[in-house]
C-alpha positions as CSV (number, residue, x, y, z in Angstrom):
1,X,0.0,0.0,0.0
2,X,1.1,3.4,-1.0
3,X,1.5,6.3,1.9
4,X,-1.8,7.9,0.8
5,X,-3.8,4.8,1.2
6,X,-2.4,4.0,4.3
7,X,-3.6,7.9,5.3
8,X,-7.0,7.4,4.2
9,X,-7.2,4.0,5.5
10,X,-6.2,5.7,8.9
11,X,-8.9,8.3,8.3
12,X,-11.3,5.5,7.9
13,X,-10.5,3.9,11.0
14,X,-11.0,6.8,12.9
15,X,-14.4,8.2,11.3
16,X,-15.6,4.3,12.3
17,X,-14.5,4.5,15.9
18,X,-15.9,8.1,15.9
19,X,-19.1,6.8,14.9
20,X,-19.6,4.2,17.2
21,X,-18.2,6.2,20.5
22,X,-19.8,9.4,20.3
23,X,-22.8,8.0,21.8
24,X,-21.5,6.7,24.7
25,X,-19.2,9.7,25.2
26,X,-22.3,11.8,25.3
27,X,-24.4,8.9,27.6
28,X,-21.2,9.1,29.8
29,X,-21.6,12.9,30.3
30,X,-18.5,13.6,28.7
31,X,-18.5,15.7,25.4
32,X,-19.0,14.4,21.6
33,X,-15.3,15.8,20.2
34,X,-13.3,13.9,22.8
35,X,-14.4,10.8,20.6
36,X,-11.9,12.5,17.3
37,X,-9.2,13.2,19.3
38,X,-7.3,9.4,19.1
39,X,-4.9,9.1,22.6
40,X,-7.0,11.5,24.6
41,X,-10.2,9.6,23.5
42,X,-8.4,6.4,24.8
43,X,-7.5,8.2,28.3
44,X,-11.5,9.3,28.4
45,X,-12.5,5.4,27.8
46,X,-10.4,4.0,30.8
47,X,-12.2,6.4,33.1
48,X,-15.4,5.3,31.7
49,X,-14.8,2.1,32.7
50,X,-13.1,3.1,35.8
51,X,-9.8,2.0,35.1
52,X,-6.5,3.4,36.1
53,X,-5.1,6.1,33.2
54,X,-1.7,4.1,32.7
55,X,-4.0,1.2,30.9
56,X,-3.6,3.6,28.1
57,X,0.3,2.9,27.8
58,X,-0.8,-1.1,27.8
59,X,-2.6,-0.1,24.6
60,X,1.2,0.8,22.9
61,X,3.2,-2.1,23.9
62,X,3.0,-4.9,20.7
63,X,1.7,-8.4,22.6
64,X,-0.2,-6.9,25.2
65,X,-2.4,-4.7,23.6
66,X,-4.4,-8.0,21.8
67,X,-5.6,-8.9,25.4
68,X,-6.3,-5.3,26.1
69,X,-8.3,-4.3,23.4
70,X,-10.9,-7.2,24.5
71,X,-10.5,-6.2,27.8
72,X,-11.2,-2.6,27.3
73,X,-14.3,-3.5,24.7
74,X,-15.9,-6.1,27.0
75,X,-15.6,-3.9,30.2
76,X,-17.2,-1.0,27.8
């Protein structure tokens, strides 16, 4: 894949996860952008779920994050 469609396929990503996390951002009391914005919306979903902010860094490391993803989606 060239550069540009790994961009739009970025893009892409992000309009999906916008789409299906604005609703509980606003449900959650917490403001519709925050859902654009890609680490600070990840810092706004562990305190959702009530989970300590240095999750987030779990998210970056390369093994760990495939059990933290399904963590983070099922506690959600």
């Amino acid at each position: 894949m060239s550069l540009v469609q790994w961009i739009v396929f970025f893009i892409l990503i992000q309009i999906i996860h916008f789409v299906g996390t604005w609703r509980l951002y606003i449900l959650s009391g917490r403001k519709y952008w925050e859902a654009i914005i890609p680490i600070y919306n990840a810092i706004i979903l562990v305190g959702i779920i009530k989970r300590p902010i240095w999750w987030v860094l779990l998210l970056f490391i390369p093994v760990i994050n495939l059990i933290m993803f399904p963590v983070i989606w099922i506690e959600t």
